[in-house]
N, CA, C and O atoms as CSV, one atom per row, in Angstrom:
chain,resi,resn,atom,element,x,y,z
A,1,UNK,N,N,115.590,21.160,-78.733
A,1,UNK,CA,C,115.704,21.304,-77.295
A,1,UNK,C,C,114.501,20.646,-76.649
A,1,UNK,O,O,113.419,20.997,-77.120
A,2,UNK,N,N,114.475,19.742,-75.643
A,2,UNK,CA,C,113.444,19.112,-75.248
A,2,UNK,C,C,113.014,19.680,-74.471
A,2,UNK,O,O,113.758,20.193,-73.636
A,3,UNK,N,N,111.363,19.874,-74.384
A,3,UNK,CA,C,110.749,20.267,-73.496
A,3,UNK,C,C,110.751,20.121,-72.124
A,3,UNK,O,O,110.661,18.973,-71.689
A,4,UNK,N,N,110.833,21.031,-71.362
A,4,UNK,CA,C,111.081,21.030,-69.468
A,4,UNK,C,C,109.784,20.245,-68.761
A,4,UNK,O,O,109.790,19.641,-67.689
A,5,UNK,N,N,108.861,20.406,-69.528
A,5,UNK,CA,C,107.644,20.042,-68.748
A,5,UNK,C,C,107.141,18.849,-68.424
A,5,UNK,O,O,106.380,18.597,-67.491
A,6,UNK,N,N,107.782,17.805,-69.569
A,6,UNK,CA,C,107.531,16.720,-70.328
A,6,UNK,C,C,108.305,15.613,-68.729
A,6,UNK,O,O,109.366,16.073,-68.305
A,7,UNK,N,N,108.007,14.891,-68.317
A,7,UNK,CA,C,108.973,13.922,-67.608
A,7,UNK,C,C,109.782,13.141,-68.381
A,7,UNK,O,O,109.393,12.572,-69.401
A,8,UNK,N,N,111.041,13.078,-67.881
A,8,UNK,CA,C,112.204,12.524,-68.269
A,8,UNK,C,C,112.937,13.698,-69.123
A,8,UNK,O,O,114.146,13.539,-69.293
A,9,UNK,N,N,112.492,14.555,-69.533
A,9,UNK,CA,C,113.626,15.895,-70.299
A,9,UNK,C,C,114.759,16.027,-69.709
A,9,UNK,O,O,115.586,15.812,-70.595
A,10,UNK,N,N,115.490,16.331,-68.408
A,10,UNK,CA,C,116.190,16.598,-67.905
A,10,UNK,C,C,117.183,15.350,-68.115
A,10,UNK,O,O,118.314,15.696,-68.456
A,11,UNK,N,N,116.993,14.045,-67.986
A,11,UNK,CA,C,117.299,12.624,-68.244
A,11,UNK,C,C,118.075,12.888,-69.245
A,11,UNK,O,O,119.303,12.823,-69.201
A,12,UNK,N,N,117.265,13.270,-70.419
A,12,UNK,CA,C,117.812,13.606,-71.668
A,12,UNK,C,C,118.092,14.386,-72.492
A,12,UNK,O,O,118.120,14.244,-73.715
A,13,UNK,N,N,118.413,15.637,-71.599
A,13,UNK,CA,C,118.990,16.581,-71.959
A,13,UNK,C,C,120.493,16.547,-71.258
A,13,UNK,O,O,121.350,17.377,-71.563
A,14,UNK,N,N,120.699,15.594,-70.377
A,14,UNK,CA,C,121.996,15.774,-69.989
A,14,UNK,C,C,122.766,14.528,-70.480
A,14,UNK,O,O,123.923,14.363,-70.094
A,15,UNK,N,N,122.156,13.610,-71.345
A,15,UNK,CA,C,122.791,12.701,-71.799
A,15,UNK,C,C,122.988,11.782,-71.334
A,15,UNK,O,O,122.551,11.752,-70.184
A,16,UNK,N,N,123.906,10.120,-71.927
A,16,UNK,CA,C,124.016,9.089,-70.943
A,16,UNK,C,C,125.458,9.182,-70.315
A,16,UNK,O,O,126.594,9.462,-70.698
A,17,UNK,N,N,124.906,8.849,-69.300
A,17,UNK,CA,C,126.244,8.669,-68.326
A,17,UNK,C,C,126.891,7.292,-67.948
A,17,UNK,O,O,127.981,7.193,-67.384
A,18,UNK,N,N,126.099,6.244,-68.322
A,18,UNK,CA,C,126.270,4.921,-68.372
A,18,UNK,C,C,125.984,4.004,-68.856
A,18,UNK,O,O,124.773,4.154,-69.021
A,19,UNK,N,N,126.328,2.783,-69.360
A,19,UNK,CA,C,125.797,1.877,-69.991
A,19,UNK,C,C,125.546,0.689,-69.586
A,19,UNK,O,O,126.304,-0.126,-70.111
A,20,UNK,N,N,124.516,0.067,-68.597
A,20,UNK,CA,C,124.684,-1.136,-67.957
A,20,UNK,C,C,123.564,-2.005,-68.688
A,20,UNK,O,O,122.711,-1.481,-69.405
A,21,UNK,N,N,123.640,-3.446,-68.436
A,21,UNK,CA,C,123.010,-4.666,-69.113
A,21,UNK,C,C,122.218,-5.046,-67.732
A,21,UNK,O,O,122.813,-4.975,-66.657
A,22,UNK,N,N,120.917,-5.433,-67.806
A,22,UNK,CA,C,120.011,-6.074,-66.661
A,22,UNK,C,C,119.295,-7.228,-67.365
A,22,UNK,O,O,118.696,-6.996,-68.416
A,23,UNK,N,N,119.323,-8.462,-66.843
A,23,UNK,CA,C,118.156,-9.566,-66.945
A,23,UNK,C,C,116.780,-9.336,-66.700
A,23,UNK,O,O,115.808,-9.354,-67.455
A,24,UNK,N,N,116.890,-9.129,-65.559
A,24,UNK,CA,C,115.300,-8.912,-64.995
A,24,UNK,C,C,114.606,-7.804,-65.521
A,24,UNK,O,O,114.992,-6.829,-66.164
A,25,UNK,N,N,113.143,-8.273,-64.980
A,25,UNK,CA,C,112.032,-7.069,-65.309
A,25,UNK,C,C,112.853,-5.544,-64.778
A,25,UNK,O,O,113.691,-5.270,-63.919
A,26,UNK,N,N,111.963,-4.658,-65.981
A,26,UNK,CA,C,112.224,-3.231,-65.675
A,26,UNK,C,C,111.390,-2.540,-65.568
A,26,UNK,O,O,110.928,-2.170,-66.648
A,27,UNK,N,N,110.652,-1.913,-64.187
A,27,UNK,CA,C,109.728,-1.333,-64.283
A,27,UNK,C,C,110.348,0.689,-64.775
A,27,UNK,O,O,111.186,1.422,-64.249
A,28,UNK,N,N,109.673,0.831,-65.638
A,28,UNK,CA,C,109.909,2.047,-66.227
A,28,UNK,C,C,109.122,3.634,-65.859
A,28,UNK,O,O,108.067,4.034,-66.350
A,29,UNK,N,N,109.863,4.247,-65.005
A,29,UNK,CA,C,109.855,5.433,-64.736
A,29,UNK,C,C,109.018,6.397,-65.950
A,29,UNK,O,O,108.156,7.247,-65.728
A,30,UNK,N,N,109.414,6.089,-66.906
A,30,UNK,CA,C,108.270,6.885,-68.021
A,30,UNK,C,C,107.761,6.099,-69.096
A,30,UNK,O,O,108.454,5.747,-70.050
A,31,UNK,N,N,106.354,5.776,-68.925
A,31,UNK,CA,C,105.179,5.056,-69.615
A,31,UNK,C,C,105.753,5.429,-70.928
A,31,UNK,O,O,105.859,4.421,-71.627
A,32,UNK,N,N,106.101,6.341,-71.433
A,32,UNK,CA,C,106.232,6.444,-72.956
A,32,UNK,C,C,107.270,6.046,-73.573
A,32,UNK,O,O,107.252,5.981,-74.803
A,33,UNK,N,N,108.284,5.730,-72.913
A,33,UNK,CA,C,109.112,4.843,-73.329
A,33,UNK,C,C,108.953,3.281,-74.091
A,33,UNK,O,O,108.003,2.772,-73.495
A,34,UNK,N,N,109.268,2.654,-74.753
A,34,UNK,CA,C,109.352,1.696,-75.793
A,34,UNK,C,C,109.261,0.423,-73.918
A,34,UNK,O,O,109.978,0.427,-72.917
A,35,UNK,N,N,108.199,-0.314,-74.253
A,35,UNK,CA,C,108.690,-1.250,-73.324
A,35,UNK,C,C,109.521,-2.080,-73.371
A,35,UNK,O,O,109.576,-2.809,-74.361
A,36,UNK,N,N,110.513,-2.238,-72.206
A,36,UNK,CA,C,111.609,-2.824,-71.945
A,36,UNK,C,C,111.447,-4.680,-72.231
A,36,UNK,O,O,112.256,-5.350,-72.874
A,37,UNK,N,N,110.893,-4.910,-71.934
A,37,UNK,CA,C,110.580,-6.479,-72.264
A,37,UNK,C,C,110.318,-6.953,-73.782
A,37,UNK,O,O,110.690,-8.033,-74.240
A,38,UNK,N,N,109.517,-5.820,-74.573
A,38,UNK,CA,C,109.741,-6.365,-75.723
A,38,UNK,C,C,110.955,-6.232,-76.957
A,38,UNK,O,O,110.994,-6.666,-78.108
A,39,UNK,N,N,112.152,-5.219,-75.935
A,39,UNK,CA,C,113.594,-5.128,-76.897
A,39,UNK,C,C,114.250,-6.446,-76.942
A,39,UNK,O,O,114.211,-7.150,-75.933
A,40,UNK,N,N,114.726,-6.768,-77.785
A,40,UNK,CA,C,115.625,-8.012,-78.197
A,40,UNK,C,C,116.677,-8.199,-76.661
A,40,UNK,O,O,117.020,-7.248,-75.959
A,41,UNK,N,N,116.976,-9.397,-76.453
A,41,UNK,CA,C,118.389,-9.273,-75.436
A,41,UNK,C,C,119.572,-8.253,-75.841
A,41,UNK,O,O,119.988,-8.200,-76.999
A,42,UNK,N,N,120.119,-7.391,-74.732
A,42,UNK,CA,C,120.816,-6.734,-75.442
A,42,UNK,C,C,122.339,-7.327,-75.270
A,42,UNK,O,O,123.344,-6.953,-75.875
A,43,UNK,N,N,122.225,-8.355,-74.277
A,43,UNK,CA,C,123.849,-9.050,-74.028
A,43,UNK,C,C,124.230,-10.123,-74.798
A,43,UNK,O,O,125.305,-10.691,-74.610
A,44,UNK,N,N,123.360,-10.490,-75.744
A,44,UNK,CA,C,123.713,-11.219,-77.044
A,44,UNK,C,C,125.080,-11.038,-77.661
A,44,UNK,O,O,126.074,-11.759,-77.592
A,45,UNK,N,N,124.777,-9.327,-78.587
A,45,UNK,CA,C,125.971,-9.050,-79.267
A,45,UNK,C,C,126.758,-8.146,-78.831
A,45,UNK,O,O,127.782,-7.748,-79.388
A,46,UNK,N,N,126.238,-7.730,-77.655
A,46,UNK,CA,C,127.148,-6.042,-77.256
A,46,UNK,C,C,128.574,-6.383,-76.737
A,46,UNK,O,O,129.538,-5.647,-76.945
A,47,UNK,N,N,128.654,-7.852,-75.870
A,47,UNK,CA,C,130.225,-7.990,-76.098
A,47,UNK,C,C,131.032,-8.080,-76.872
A,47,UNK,O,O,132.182,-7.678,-76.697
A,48,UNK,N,N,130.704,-8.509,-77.678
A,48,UNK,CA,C,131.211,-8.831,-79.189
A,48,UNK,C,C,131.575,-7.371,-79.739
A,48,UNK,O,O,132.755,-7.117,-79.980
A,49,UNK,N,N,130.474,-6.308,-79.962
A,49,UNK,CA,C,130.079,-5.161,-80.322
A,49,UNK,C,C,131.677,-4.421,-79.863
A,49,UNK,O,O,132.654,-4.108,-80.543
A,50,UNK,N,N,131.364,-4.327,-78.301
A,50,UNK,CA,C,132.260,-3.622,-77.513
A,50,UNK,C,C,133.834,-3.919,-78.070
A,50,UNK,O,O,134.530,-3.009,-78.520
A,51,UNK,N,N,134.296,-5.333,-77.976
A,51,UNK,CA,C,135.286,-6.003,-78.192
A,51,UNK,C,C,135.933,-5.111,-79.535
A,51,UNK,O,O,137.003,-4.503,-79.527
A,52,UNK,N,N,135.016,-5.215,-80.615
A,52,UNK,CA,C,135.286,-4.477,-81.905
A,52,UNK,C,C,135.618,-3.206,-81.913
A,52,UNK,O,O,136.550,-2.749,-82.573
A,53,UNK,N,N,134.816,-2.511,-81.122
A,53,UNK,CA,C,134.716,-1.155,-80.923
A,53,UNK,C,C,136.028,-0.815,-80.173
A,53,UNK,O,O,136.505,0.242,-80.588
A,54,UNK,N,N,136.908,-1.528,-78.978
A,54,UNK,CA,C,137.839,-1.695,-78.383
A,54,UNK,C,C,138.998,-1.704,-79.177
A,54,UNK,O,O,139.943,-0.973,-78.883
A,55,UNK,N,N,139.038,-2.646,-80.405
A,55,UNK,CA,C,139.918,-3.224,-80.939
A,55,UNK,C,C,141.262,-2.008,-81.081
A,55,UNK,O,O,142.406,-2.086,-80.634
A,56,UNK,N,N,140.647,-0.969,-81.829
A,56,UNK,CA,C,141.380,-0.051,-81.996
A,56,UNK,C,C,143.005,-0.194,-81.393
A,56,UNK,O,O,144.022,-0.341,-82.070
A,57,UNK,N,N,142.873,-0.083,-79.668
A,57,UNK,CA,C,143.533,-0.412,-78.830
A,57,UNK,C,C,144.367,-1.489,-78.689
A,57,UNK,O,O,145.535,-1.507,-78.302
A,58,UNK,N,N,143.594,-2.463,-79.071
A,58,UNK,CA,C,144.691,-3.854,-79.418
A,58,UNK,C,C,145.903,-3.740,-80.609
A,58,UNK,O,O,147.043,-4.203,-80.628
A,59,UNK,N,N,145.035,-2.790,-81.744
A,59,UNK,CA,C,146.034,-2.953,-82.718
A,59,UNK,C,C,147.146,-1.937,-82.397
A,59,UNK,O,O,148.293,-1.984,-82.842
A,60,UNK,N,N,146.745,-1.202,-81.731
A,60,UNK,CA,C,148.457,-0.281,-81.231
A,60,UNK,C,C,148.993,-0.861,-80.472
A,60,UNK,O,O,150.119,-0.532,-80.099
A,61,UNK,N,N,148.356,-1.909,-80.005
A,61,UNK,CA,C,149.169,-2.473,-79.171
A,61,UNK,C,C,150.286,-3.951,-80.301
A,61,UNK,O,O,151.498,-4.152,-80.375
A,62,UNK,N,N,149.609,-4.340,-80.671
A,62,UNK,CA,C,150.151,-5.533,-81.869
A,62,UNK,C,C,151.228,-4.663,-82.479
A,62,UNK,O,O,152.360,-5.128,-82.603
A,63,UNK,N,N,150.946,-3.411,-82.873
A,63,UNK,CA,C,151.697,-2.805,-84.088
A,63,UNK,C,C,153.164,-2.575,-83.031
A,63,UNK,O,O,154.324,-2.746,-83.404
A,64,UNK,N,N,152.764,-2.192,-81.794
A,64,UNK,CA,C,153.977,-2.056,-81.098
A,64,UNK,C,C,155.206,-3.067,-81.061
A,64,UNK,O,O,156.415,-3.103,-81.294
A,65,UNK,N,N,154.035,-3.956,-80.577
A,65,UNK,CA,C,154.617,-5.645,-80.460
A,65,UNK,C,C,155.740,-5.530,-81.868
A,65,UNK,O,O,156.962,-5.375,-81.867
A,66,UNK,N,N,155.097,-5.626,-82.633
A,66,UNK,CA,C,155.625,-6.357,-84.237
A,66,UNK,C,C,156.805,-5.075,-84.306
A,66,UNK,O,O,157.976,-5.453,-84.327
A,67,UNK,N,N,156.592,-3.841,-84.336
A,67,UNK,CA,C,158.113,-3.181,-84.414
A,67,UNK,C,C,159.146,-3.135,-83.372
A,67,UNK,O,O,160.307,-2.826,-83.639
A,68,UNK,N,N,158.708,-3.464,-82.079
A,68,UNK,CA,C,159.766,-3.495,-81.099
A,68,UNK,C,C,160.850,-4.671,-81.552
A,68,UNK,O,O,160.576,-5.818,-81.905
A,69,UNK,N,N,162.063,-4.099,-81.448
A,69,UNK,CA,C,163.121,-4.933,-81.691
A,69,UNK,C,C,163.450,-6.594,-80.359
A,69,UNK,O,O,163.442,-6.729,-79.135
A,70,UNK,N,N,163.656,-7.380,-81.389
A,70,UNK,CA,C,164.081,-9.046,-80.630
A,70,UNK,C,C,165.231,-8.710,-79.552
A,70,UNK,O,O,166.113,-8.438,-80.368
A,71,UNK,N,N,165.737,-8.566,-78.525
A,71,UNK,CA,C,166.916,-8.000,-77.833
A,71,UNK,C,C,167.371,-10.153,-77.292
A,71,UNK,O,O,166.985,-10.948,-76.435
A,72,UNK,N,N,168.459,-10.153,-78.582
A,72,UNK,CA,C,169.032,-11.434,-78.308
A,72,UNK,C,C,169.718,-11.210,-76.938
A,72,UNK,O,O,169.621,-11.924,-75.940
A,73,UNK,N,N,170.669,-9.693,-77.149
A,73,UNK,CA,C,171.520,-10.111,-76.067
A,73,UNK,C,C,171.444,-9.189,-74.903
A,73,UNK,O,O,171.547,-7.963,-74.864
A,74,UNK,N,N,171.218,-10.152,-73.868
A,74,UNK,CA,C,170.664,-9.157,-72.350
A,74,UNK,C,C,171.513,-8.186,-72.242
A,74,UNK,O,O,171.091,-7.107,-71.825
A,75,UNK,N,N,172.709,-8.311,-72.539
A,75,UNK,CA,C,173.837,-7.211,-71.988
A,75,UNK,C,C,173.602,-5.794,-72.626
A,75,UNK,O,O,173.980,-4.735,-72.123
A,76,UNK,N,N,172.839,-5.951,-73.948
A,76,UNK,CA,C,172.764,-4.574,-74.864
A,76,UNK,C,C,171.384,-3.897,-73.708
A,76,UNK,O,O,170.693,-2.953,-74.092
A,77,UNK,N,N,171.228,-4.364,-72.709
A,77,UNK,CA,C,170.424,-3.574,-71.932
A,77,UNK,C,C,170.951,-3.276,-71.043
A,77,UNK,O,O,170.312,-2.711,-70.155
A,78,UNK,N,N,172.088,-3.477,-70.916
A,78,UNK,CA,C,173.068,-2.394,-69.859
A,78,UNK,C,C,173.601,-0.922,-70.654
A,78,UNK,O,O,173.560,-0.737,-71.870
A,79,UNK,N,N,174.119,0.083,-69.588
A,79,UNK,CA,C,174.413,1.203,-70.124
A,79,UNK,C,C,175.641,0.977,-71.184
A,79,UNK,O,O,175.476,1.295,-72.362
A,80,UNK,N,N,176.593,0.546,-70.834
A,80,UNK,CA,C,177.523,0.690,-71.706
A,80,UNK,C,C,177.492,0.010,-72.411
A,80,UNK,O,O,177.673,0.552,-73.501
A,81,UNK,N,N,177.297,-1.424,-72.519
A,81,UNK,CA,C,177.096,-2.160,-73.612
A,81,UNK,C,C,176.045,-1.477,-74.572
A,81,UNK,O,O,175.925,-1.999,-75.680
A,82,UNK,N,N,175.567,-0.796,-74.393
A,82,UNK,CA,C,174.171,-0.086,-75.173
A,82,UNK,C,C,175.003,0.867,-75.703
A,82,UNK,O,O,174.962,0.935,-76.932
A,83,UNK,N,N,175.619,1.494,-75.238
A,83,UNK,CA,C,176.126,2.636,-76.005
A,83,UNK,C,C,177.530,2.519,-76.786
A,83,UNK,O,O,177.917,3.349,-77.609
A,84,UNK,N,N,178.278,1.289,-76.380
A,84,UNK,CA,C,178.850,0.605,-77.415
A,84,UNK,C,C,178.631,0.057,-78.952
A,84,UNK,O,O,179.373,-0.012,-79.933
A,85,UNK,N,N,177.207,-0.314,-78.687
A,85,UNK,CA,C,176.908,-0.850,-79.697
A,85,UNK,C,C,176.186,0.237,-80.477
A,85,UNK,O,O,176.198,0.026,-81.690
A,86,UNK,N,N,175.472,1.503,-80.041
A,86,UNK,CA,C,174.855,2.871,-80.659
A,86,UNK,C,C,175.905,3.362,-81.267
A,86,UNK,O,O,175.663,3.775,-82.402
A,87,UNK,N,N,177.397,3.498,-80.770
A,87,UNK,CA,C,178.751,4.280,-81.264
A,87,UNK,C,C,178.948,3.385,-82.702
A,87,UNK,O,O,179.013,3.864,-83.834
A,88,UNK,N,N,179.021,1.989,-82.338
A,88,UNK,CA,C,179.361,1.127,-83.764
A,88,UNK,C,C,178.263,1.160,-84.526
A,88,UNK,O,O,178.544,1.107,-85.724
A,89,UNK,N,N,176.850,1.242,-84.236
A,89,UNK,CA,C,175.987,1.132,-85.708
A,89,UNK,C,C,175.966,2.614,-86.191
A,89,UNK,O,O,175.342,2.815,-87.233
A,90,UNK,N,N,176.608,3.771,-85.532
A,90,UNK,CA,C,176.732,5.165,-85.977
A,90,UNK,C,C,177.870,4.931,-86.839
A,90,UNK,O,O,177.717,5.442,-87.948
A,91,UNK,N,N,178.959,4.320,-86.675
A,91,UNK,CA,C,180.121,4.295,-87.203
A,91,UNK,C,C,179.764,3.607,-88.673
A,91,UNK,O,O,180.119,4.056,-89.762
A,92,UNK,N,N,179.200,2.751,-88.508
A,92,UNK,CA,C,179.102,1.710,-89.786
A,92,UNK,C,C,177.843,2.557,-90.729
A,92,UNK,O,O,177.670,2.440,-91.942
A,93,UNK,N,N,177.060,3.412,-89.786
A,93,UNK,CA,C,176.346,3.836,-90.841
A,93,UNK,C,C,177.161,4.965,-91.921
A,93,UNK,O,O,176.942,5.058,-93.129
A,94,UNK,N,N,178.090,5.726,-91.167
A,94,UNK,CA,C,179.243,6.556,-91.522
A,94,UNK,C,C,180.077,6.222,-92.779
A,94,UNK,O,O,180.341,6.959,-93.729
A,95,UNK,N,N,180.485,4.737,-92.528
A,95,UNK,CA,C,181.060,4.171,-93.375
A,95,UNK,C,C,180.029,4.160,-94.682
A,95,UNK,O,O,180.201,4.909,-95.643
A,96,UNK,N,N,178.894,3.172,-94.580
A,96,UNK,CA,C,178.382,3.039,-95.328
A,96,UNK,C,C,178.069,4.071,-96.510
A,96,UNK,O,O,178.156,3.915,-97.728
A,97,UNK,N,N,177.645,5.267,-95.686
A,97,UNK,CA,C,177.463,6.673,-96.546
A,97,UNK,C,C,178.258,7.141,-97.253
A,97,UNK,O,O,178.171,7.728,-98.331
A,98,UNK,N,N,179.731,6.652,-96.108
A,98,UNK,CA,C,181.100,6.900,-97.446
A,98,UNK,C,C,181.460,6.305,-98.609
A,98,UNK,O,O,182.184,6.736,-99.507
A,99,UNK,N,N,180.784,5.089,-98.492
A,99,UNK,CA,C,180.922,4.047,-99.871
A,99,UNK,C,C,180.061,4.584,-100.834
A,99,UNK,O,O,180.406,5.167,-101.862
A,100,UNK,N,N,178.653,4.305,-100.358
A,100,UNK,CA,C,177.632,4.416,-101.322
A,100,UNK,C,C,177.026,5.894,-101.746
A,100,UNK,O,O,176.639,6.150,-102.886
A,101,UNK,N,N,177.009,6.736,-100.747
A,101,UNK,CA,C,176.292,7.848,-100.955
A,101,UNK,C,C,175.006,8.312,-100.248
A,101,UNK,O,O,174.245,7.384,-99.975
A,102,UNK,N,N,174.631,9.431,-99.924
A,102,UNK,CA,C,173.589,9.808,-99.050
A,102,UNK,C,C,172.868,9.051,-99.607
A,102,UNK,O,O,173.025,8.531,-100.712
A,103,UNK,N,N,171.795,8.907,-98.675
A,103,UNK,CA,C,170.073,8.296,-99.297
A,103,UNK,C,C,169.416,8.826,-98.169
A,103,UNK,O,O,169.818,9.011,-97.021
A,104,UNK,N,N,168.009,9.099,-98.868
A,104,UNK,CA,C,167.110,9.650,-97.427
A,104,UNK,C,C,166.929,8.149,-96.126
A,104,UNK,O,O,166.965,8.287,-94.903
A,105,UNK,N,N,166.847,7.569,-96.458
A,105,UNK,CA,C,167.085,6.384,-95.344
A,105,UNK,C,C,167.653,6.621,-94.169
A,105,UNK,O,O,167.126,6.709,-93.060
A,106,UNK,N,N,168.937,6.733,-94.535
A,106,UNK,CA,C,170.444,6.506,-94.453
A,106,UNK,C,C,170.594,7.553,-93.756
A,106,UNK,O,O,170.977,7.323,-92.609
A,107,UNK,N,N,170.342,9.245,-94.173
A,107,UNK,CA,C,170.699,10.194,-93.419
A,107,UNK,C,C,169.372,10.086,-92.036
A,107,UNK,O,O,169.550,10.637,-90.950
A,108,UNK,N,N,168.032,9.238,-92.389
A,108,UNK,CA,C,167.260,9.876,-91.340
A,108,UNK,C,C,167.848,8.797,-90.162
A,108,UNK,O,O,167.564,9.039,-88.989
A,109,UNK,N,N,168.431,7.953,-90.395
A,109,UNK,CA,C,168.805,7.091,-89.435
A,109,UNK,C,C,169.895,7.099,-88.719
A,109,UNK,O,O,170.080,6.503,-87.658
A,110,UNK,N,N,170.680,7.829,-89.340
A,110,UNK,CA,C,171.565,8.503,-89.008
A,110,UNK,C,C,171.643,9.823,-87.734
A,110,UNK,O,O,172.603,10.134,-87.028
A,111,UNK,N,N,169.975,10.529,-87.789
A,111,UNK,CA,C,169.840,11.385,-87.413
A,111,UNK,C,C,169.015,11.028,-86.081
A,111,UNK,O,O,168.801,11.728,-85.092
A,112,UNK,N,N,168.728,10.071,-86.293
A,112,UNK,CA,C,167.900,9.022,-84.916
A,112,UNK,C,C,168.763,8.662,-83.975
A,112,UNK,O,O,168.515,8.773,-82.774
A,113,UNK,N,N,170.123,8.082,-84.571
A,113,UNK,CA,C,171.190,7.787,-83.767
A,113,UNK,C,C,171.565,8.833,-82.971
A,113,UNK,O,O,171.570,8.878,-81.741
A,114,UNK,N,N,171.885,9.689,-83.781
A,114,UNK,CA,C,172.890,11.176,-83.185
A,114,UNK,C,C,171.827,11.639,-81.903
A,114,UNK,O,O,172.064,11.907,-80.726
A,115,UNK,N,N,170.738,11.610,-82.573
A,115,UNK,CA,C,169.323,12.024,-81.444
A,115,UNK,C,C,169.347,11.058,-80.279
A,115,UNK,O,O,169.137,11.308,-79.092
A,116,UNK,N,N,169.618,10.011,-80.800
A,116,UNK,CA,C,169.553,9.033,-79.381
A,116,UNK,C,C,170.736,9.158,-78.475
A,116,UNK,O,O,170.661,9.250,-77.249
A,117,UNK,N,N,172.165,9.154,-79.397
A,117,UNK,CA,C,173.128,9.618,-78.573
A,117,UNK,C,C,173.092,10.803,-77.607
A,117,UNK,O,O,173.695,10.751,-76.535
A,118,UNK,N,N,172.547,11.626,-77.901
A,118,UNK,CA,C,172.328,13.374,-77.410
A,118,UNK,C,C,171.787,12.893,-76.212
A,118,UNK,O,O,172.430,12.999,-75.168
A,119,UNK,N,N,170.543,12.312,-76.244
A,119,UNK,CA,C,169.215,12.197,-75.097
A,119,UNK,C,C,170.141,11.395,-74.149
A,119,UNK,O,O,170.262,11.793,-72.990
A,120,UNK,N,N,170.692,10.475,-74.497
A,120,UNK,CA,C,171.735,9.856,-73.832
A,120,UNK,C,C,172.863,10.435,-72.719
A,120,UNK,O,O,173.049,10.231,-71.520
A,121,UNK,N,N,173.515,11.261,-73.747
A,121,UNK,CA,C,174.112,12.094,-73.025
A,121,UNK,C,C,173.426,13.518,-72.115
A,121,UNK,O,O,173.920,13.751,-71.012
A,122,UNK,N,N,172.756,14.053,-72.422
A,122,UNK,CA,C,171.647,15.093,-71.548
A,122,UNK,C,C,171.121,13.807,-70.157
A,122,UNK,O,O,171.227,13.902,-68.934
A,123,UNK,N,N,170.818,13.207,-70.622
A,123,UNK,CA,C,170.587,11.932,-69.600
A,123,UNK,C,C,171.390,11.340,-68.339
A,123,UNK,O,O,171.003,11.080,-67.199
A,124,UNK,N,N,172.589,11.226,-68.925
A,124,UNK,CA,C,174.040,10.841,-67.825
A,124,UNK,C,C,174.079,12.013,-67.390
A,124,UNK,O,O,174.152,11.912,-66.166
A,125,UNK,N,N,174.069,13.514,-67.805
A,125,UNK,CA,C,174.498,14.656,-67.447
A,125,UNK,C,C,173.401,14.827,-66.304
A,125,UNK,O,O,173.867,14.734,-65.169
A,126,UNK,N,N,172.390,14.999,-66.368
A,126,UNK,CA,C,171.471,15.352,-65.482
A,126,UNK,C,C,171.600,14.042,-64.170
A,126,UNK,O,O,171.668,14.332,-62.976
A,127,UNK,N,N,171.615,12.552,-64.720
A,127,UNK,CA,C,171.909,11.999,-63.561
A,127,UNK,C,C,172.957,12.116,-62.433
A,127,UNK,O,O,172.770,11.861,-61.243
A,128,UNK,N,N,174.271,12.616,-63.109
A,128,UNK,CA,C,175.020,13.035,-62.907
A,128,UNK,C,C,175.294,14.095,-61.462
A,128,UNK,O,O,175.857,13.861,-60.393
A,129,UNK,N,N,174.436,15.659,-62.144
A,129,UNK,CA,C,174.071,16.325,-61.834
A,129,UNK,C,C,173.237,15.629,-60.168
A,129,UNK,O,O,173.549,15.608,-58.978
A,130,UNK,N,N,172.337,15.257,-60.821
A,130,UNK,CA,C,171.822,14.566,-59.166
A,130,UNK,C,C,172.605,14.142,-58.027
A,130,UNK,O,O,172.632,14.601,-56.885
A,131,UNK,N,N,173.308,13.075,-58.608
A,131,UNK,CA,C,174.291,12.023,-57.990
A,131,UNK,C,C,175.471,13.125,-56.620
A,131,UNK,O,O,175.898,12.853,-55.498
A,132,UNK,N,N,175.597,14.398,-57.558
A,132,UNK,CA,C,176.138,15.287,-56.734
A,132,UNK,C,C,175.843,16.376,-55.700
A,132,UNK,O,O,176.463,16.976,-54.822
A,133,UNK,N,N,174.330,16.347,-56.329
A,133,UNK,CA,C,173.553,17.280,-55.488
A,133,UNK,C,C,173.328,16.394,-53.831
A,133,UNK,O,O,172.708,16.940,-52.918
């Protein structure tokens, strides 16, 4: 716990609240501090630094990118054409299961569909619902 008496305690007992970069001279509020002129530049690597430290963010963003599906055809972004084509890849997955046999794959994708169909329908229902109110 830093001493109250000391100047600058309070400074640093409440922590930083910001991080800014300056060129110019710094005249320094407490003599015991490390003088400011003889630290290295600090805007050298800290963009760079930051950028890295950021990255995190980019890659959820990439990872999004790379699994979001190619949508060849504009129309599968209309309602019904969308749910035309959700009814047939439910159907064919149906089929498929009837040929070959469960697989965990197969049933969880299966169960994504049915889920998407549902939200779908709770979805029209509630718009629905509005449309009349």
């Amino acid at each position: 716990m830093p001493n109250a008496s000391k100047p600058g305690a309070a400074f640093f007992a409440r922590g930083i609240d910001t991080v800014t970069t300056y060129g110019g001279p710094i005249q320094s509020a407490w003599p015991e501090l490390v003088d400011f002129q003889r630290l290295a530049p600090n805007a050298q690597g800290s963009q760079t630094q930051l950028a890295q430290l950021l990255a995190g963010h980019a890659l959820d963003r990439e990872i999004n990118t790379a699994i979001r599906p190619a949508v060849t055809d504009a129309q599968l972004l209309l309602p019904r054409p969308f749910s035309r084509a959700l009814e047939s890849a439910m159907e064919t997955i149906e089929r498929v299961v009837d040929r070959h046999g469960r697989s965990d794959v197969l049933e969880r994708a299966q169960r994504i569909l049915i889920q998407e169909h549902e939200w779908r329908e709770l979805a029209r229902t509630y718009r629905d619902a509005l449309h009349q109110a």
